[in-house]
N, C-alpha and C positions, 0 to 999 in steps of 0.2 A: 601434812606438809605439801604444799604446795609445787606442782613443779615449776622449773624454768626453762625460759626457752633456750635455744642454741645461741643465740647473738649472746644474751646475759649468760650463761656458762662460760662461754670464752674469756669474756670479760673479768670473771671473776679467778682472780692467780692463783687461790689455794687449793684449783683443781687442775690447772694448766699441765702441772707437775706429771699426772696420772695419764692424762692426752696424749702430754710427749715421749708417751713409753709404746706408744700402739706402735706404731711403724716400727721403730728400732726393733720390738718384741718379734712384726712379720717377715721384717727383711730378715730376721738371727734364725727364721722357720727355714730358711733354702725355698728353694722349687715346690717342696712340699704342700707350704703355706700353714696355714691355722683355721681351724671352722669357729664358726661366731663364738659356739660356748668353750674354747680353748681360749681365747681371745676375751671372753667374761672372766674365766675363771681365773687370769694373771691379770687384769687390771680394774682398780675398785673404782668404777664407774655406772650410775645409775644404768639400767637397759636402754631405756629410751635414749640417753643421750648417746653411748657408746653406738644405737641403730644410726643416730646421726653423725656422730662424726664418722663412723666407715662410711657410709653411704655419699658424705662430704670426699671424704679422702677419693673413693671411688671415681665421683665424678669430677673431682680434680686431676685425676690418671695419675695419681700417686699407687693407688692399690687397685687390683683386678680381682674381680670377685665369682667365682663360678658354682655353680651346684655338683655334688659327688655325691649320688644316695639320696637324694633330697636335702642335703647339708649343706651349708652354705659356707665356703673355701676361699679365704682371701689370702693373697701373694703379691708379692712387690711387683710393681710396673716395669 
């Protein structure tokens, strides 16, 4: 199976649904935040797209993202 890009994901609605759970899922984290694989494990999104939409959210200053341990720690803007 082929992947698709980010522009054609978006576009397609019967995944949109699973997207618009990320943020709500890290702002309900507190201060804490979520590390990538907490953040895979509550939302059923391929890897590669889920690296892109944080790494989108990211550098839209919706989510800040930091390392703890070599882990990778995202939390609301």
């Amino acid at each position: 199976m082929p992947l698709t890009s980010f522009a054609t994901w978006l576009q397609s609605k019967h995944r949109m649904p699973e997207a618009d759970r990320v943020v709500p899922l890290i702002v309900q984290a507190g201060p804490e935040g979520l590390s990538r694989g907490q953040i895979a494990s509550a939302i059923d999104l391929e890897r590669d797209t889920l690296d892109e939409l944080l790494g989108g959210l990211v550098r839209f200053g919706t989510l800040v993202v930091t390392s703890q341990d070599g882990v990778l720690v995202y939390r609301a803007a």
